[in-house]
C-alpha positions, -999 to +999 in steps of 0.1 A: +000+000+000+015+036-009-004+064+010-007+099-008-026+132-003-066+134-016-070+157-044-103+169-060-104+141-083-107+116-056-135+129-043-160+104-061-141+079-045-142+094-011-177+096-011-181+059-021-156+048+010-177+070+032-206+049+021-195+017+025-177+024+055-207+044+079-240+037+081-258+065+063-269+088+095-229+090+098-213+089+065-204+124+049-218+131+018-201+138-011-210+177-004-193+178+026-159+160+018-160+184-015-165+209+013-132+199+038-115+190+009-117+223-003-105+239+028-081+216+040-065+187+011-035+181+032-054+165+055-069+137+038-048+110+034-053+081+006-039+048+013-044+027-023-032-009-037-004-014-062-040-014-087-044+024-073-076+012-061-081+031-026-074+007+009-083+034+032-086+069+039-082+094+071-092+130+073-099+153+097-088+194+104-065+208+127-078+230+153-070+249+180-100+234+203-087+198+218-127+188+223-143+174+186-177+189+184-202+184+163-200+216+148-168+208+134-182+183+111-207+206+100-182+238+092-148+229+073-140+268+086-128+253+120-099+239+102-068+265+115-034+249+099-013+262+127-039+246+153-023+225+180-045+195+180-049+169+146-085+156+145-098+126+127-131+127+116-128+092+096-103+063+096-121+041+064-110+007+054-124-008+026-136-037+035-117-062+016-088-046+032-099-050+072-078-069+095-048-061+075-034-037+091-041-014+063-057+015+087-028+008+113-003+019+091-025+050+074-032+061+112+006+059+120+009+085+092-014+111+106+001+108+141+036+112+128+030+142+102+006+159+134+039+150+158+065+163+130+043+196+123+047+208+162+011+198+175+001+189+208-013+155+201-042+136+182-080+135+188-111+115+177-142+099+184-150+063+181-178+037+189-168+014+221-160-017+208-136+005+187-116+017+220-089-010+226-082-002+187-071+033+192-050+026+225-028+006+211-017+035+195-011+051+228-050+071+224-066+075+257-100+076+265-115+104+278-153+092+286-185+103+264-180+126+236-198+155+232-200+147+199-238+131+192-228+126+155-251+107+134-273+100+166-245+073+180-228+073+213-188+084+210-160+083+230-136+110+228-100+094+222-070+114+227-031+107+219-010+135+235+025+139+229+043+141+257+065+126+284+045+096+286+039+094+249+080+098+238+088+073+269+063+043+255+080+051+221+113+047+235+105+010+247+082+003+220+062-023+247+051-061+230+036-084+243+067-107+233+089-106+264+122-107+248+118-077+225+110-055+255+140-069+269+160-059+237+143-024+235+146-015+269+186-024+260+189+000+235+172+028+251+197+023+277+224+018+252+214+047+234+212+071+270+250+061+276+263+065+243 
């Protein structure tokens, strides 16, 4: 999978992944991601097959509020490209792609162009059964959204980077003993060096 930026030509495509991927009270139309896309392309992010058919997408606008609202699905104007806080309105995976770790890699992109543009972490809003998902990514969960989105019940997710956040990147934790071993060894190594 290669990942790119969205451009206005993808947008019928877009709008088809948003269909498949939501139910309909949730799903943006094709008006609206013509709307964000219009305000804020470098923010969508395309991951697509060596066919150039798309995998997955992400997209979402930086802000300076750290709380997603549901007005800022409604007005791409929030978007403020020297906000402090990445949100992510959709992670989409086709679904011939799920359980590949297709989105895994697409959301390691957005966190590490939000963490290499100078801003203060990561948030979303996702579905319960979706929470252990995003904290293996380091996300924490903050409770009930106030996001009422599509009439479903959210939790807000957030993935700040900090202390806490550079330390659990440091020793990189698996659930395979001997690699934490081996990365707590080259933290170490690489402290005294």
């Amino acid at each position: 999978m290669y990942i790119k930026k969205a451009e206005k030509k993808d947008l019928d495509v877009l709008a088809n992944a948003a269909a498949t991927c939501f139910p309909a009270a949730e799903a943006a139309s094709k008006e609206r991601i013509e709307g964000r896309l219009s305000v804020y392309p470098d923010y969508f992010w395309i991951g697509r097959d060596e066919f150039h058919e798309l995998v997955c997408y992400a997209a979402g606008p930086v802000t300076k509020e750290g709380t997603l609202t549901d007005n800022m699905y409604a007005d791409p104007s929030v978007h403020d490209p020297n906000g402090d806080w990445q949100m992510i309105f959709s992670l989409c995976t086709m679904p011939e792609y799920r359980h590949k770790g297709m989105a895994a890699l697409l959301l390691q992109r957005v966190i590490s162009q939000a963490e290499e543009a100078g801003r203060k972490g990561v948030v979303l809003a996702c579905k319960e059964h979706m929470i252990p998902y995003y904290e293996r990514f380091g996300f924490v969960n903050e409770g009930l959204s106030e996001s009422k989105h599509g009439g479903a019940t959210w939790y807000q997710m957030r993935l700040t980077f900090d202390e806490d956040y550079y330390l659990a990147r440091m020793f990189q934790v698996s659930d395979n003993p001997d690699d934490n071993i081996q990365a707590i060894e080259n933290a170490v190594w690489n402290l005294l060096c």
